[in-house]
Every structure is written in C-alpha cells, then in structure tokens.
C-alpha positions in Angstrom: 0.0 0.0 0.0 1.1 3.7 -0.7 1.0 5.6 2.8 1.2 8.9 3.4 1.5 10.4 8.0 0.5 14.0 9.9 1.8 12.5 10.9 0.7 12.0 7.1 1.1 8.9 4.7 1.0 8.4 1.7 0.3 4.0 1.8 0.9 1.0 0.5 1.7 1.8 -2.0 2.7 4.5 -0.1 2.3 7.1 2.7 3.4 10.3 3.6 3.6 11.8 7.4 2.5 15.0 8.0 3.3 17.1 11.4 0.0 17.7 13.1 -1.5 20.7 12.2 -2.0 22.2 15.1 1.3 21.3 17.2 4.2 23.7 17.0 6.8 22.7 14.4 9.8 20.6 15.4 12.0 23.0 17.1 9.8 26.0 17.4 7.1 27.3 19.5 3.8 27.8 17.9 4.5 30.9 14.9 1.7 29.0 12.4 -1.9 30.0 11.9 -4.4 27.9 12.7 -6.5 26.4 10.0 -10.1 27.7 9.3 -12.4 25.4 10.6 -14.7 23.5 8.2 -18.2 24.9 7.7 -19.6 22.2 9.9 -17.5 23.4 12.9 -17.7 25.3 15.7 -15.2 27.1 17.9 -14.9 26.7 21.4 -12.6 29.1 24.0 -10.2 26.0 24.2 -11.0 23.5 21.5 -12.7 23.0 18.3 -16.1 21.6 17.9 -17.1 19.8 14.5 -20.3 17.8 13.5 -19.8 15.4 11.0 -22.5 12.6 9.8 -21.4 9.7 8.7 -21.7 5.5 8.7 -20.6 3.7 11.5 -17.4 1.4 11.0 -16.1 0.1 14.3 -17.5 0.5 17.5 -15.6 -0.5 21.0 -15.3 0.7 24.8 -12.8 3.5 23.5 -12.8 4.5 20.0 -15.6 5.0 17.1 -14.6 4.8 13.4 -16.8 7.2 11.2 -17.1 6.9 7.6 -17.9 10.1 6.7 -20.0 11.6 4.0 -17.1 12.8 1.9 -15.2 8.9 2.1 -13.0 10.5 4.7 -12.4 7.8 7.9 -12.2 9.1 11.0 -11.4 7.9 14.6 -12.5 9.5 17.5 -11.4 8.6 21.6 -14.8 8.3 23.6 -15.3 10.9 26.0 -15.5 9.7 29.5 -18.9 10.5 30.0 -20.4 9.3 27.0 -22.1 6.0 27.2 -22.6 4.1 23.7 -23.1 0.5 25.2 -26.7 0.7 23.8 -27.1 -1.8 21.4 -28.9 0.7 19.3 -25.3 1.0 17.3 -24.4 -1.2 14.6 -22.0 -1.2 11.9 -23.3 0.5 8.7 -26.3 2.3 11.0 -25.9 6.5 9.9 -24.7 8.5 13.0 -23.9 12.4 13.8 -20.8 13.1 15.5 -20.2 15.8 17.5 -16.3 15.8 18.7 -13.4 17.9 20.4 -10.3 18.1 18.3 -6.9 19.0 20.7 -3.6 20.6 19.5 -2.3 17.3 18.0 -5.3 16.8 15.7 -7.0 13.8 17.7 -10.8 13.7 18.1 -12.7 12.9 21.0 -16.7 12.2 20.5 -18.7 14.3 22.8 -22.1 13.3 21.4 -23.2 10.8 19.1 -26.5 11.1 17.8 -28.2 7.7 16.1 -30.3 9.1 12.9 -31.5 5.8 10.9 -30.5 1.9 10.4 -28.4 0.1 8.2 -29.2 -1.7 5.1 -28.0 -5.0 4.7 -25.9 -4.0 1.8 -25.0 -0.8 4.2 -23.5 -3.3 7.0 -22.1 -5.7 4.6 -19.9 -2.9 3.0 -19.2 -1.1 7.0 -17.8 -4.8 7.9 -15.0 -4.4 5.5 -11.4 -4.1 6.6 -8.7 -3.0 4.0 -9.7 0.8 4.7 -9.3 1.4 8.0 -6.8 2.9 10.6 -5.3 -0.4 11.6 -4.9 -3.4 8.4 -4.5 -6.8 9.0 -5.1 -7.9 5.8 -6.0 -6.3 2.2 -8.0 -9.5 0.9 -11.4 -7.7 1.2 -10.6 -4.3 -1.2 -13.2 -3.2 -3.2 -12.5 -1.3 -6.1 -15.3 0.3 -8.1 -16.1 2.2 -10.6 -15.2 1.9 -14.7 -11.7 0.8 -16.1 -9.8 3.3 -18.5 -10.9 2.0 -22.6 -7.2 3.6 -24.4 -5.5 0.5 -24.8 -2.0 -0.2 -23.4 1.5 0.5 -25.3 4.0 -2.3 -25.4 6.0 0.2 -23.3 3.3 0.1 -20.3 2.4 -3.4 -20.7 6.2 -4.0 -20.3 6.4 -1.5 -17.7 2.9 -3.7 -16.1 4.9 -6.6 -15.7 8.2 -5.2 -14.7 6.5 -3.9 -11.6 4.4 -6.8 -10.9 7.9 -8.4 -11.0 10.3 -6.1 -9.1 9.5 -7.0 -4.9 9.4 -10.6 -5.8 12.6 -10.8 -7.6 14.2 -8.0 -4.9 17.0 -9.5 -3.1 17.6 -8.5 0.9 19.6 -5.6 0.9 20.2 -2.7 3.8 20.6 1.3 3.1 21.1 4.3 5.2 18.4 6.2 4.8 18.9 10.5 5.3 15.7 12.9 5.5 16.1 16.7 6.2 13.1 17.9 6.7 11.7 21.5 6.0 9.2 24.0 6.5 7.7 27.0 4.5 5.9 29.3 6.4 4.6 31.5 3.6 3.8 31.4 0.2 7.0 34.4 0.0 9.2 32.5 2.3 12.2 31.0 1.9 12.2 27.0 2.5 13.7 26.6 6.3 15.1 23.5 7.3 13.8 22.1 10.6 15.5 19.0 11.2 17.9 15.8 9.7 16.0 12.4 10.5 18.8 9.5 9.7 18.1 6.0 9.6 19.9 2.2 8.9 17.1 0.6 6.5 16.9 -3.1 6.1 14.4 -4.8 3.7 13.2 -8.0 3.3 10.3 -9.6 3.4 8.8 -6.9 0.7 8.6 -4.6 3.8 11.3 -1.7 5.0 12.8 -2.1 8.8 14.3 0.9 10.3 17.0 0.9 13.2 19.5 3.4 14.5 16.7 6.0 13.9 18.1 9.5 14.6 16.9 13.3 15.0 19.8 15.7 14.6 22.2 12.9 15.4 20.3 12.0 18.4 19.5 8.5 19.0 14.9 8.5 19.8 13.3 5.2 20.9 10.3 5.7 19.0 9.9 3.7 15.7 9.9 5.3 12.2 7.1 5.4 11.8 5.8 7.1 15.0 8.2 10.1 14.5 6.4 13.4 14.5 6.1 14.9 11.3 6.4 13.7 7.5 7.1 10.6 6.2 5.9 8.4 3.2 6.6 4.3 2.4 6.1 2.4 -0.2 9.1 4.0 -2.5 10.9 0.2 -3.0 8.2 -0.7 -4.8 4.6 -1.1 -3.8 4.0 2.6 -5.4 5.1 1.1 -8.7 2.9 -1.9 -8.4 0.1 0.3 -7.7 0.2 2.4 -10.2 0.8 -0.1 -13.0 -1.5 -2.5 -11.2 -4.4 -3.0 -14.3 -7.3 -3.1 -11.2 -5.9 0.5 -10.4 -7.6 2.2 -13.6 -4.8 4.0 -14.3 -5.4 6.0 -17.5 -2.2 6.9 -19.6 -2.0 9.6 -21.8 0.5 9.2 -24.9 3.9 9.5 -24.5 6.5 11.9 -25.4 10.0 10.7 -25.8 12.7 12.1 -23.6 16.0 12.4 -22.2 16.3 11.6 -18.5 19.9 11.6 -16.7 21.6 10.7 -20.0 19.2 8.1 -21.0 16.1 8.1 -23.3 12.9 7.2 -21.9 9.2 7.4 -22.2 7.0 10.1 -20.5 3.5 9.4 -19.3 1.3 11.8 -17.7 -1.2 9.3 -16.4 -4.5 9.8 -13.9 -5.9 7.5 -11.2 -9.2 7.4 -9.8 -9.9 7.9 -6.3 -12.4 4.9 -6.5 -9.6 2.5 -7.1 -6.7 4.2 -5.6 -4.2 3.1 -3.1 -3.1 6.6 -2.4 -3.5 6.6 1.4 -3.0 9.6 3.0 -2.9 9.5 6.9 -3.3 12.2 10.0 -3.3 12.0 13.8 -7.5 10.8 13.8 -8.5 10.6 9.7 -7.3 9.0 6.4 -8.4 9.4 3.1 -8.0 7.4 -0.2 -7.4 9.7 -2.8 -7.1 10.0 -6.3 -4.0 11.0 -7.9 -2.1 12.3 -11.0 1.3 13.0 -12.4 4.0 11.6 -14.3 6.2 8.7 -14.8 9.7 8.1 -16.6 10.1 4.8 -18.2 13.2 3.8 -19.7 13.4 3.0 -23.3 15.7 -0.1 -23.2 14.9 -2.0 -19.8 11.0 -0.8 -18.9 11.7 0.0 -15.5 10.6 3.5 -13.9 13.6 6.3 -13.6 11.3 9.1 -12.4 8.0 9.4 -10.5 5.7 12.6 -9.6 2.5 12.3 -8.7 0.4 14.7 -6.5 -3.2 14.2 -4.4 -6.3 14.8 -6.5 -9.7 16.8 -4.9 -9.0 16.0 -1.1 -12.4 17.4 0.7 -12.5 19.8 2.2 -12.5 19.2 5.3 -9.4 16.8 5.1 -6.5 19.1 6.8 -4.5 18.9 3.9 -4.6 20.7 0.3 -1.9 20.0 -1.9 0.2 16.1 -1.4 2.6 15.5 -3.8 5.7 13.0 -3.8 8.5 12.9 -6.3 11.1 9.5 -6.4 14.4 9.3 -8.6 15.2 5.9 -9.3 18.7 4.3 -10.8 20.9 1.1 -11.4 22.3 -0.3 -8.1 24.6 -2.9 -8.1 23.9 -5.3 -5.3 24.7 -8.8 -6.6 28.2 -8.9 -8.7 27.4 -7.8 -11.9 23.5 -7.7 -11.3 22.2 -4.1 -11.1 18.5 -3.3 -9.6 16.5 -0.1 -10.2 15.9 1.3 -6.4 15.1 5.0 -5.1 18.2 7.2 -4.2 15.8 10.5 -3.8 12.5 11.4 -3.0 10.6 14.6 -2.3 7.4 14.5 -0.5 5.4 17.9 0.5 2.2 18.4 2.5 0.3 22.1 2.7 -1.9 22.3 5.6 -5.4 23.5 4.2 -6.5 27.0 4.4 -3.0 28.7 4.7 0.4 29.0 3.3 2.2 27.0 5.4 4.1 23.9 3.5 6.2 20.7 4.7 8.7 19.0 3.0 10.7 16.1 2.9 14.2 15.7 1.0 15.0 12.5 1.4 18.3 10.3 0.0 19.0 6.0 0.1 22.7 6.2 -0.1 25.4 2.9 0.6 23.0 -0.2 -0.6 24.4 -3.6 -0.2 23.3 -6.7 -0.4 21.6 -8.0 3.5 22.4 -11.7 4.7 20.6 -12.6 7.9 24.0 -13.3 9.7 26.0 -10.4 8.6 26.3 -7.3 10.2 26.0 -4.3 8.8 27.5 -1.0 9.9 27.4 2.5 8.2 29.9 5.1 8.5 28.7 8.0 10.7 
C-alpha cells in the first residue's frame, strides 16, 4: 500500500507523514496560523467543535470509526462521559458526531447522535477491513467504478509486468536512509530547514525495517514510523505496483519521448481514480484514499521507472491537507556482482496544511546499498 503520515502517509503503496497541524513545528514554538475550521465546525474558548454525519465502522469501549459523508475515515477517543453501550449502534447504521479536536489533531466524541438503520448491503460494506486505521489484511478491497478504454503500449504493458515483477525478484539488501526535513511558512518564504532524521534501513520480506533511527544525530526510541512529522513508504516498490496494477484504472495519456539523466525514456502523464486508488493519505484521527495524478519516466531499453511525480487529486475539504505531492528518482544499483537493480536514491514529499500558506517538505536520499544476509552485520559510517 502507498501511505502517506500527519503525521501523514502516503500507503501502501505509499504514505506520507505530515506534522499535526495544530502542534508547534519541530523545534519551534507555535508561529503557524491555525486552520479555518470547516463549515460544519464550531469554535470553542479551548478547542474546536465539529459535527460530521457519517456510517458507522467500528464501535468499542474506546474508539468509534466514522465513515464520513465525503469517504474520509475518521477515529475519534470516547469521551469519559459518553455512554454508547446501547445496542442501538451497529455497523453500517448513519450516526452524527459531535467531537473535540486538541492541539495534535486527535478527536474525542462528545455526542453521538443515532439518525436511521443500516441496510443490509450498508453493513455488509461497513464490515469491510482493508480501509481502516489499523490493516490486518488487504484480501477484502473493493475497487469500483469503470476501467480506462485507451489500450496499453508495449511500453506500459512492459512496464505492467516489470513492476508486478520487481518486490518478488528483490534481493535482501540494507541502506542508510537521510531525510532533512523543512518548512515553508509563507507562500513568500524562503524554505527553512527544521531538522535531519537519519536511519539504517533493512528490507526484506517486501517490507522496510528501520533501526539506529536519529533526529539531529540524536538517538529516539520511538519507531519510524511514529516520529512526529512527514514521512511516506512504499518508495521500493509497492507505489510502482500500484500504479501499474491494471485493477488500479490508471489511464495513460500518450507518451513523449525524452532524455532523462543521459538516457532516453518514455514520458507518461497518467490519472488514477480515487475509487480504485491506493493513495493513502494518513493524519493523527483521519485518512483518506485519494485519487491522484502526475508523471512517470520509463526507460526506453529495460522498462523500468527512472522518475516518479504524482500529487493528491480533490482531497475534501474538510481533510486538513490541500496539496500532497511526492517525487522518487530511481537508478541502477549494483547489489549482486554484476546484477544491477533499479531502487530509489531520492524522494521529495510535500504536504500544505489546508486554508494557509504553510508547507512541509521532505528531502530524502537511500545512499550505501548492499546486499543483507541474515547473519551479517552491517555498519554505516557516521
């Protein structure tokens, strides 16, 4: 899956971190306006009030999960004095939720109002997994909506199975990972840098693990991906096999033929709907499966994908972000003898928080790659 954390993610295929909207930036006390709220909010003298109607998802002693009207899925804490063992609540049933939101961005449900019953069909599609905040499993996804009728190129049907290929033939191999993070804090500012987040990469498995995680070149015990502010996964391949998945619906435009870091390749502006997207973007209490757009370098000889850009399409408006973009620069690594592999060595992912000129971004560079053996150890210079 794209992810993307705000911490926003841009999942599974990939996701993208973003700092919480309302928390002052790493390093800083709080400088940033405060969002607007949504039309459906209200302000309080400490915190922010918002109804939202919705379907119910998930229901337990602590936590709700919302789906709201817009496809956004939201979890909210359960206040302490709101009582919702009634079992008047069922998955699929319509509900109004009237919630706190605190300086991190996490809801808490202060009233929730039962308005009308589910449908069978409503409860069969509210039981479903592969959507919400915690996945176990992806076998349940549902995609809908119609598939693109322009016919592929022998270039993207090559390109189809090269992806489809890549994590399966992949060896293990380890990285060190360097992100400097910065912030914009108008639309006339000059990009400031807030931070250097360093990291030893392993992957196997088809899955990244992080260790000897550092902010500033100080050691933090928190994992990767629970480090506040912006981070996206999925750039060693499940972005690829996304977008070139055929159940994705990406549509792709005709190509032009370019020259890309001394090689010639194929460019493809290309479109994916939000209806079958993996595009997950993540914040402290909602997510949201978005469509998306952009471009993608293949290369003329071998298939593969040199360069990816592809930014959010229509996020609602309530969703704290407005603009999500992500950019990854791929090229030959040579991990096994003479073998070479196509893997990311940069990436650029930006978040603007919704309603003002304040912009995140992430620089990020996979540097040192060699091949991983379960015994070996591996050590990177500091």
């Amino acid at each position: 899956m794209q992810r993307l954390l705000a911490t926003a993610c841009l999942c599974s295929a990939a996701a993208l971190a973003q700092v919480p909207r309302q928390t002052p930036l790493p390093g800083q006390q709080r400088t940033t306006p405060r969002p607007q709220p949504a039309p459906t909010a209200t302000r309080t003298a400490a915190l922010e009030t918002r109804i939202t109607d919705g379907t119910l998802r998930r229901l337990n002693t602590r936590e709700l999960i919302l789906q709201s009207e817009d496809d956004r899925i939201i979890w909210y804490r359960i206040a302490d004095n709101l009582d919702l063992s009634s079992d008047k609540f069922h998955p699929g049933d319509q509900l109004r939720v009237t919630s706190t939101e605190d300086d991190a961005g996490n809801y808490t449900a202060m009233e929730v109002e039962w308005e009308s019953a589910a449908t069978d069909e409503d409860r069969t599609r509210a039981l479903l997994t592969w959507d919400l905040p915690e996945q176990n499993e992806t076998s349940d996804r549902v995609r809908t909506g119609p598939l693109p009728e322009r016919p592929d190129d022998a270039a993207i049907t090559n390109a189809r199975e090269a992806a489809a290929n890549f994590v399966e033939t992949l060896p293990k191999f380890a990285a060190k990972q360097n992100t400097t993070r910065y912030v914009q804090e108008s639309a006339r500012a000059q990009w400031r840098a807030l931070d250097v987040v360093t990291a030893d990469l392993v992957y196997k498995n088809g899955a990244e693990d992080y260790s000897n995680i550092k902010v500033n070149n100080k050691a933090t015990n928190k994992p990767f991906k629970e480090i506040d502010g912006l981070h996206s996964t999925g750039e060693f391949g499940s972005i690829l096999a996304n977008l070139f998945d055929p159940e994705s619906g990406t549509d792709f435009a005709r190509p032009s033929q370019v020259d890309l870091r001394g090689r010639k390749a194929w460019k493809y502006r290309f479109e994916a709907p939000r209806e079958r997207s993996d595009f997950r973007i993540t914040t402290p209490s909602q997510l949201y499966y978005s469509g998306y757009g952009g471009a993608v370098w293949v290369d003329f000889d071998t298939s593969r994908v040199l360069r990816l850009e592809m930014q959010a399409r229509a996020l609602p408006k309530a969703f704290p972000f407005d603009t999500v973009e992500l950019t990854i620069d791929y090229e030959f690594i040579r991990l096994e003898g003479a073998k070479q592999f196509l893997l990311p060595t940069e990436s650029e992912a930006l978040n603007c928080i919704r309603g003002t000129s304040v912009c995140m971004r992430n620089s990020t560079s996979f540097r040192n790659y060699v091949k991983f053996e379960a015994e070996s150890s591996i050590i990177f210079d500091k």
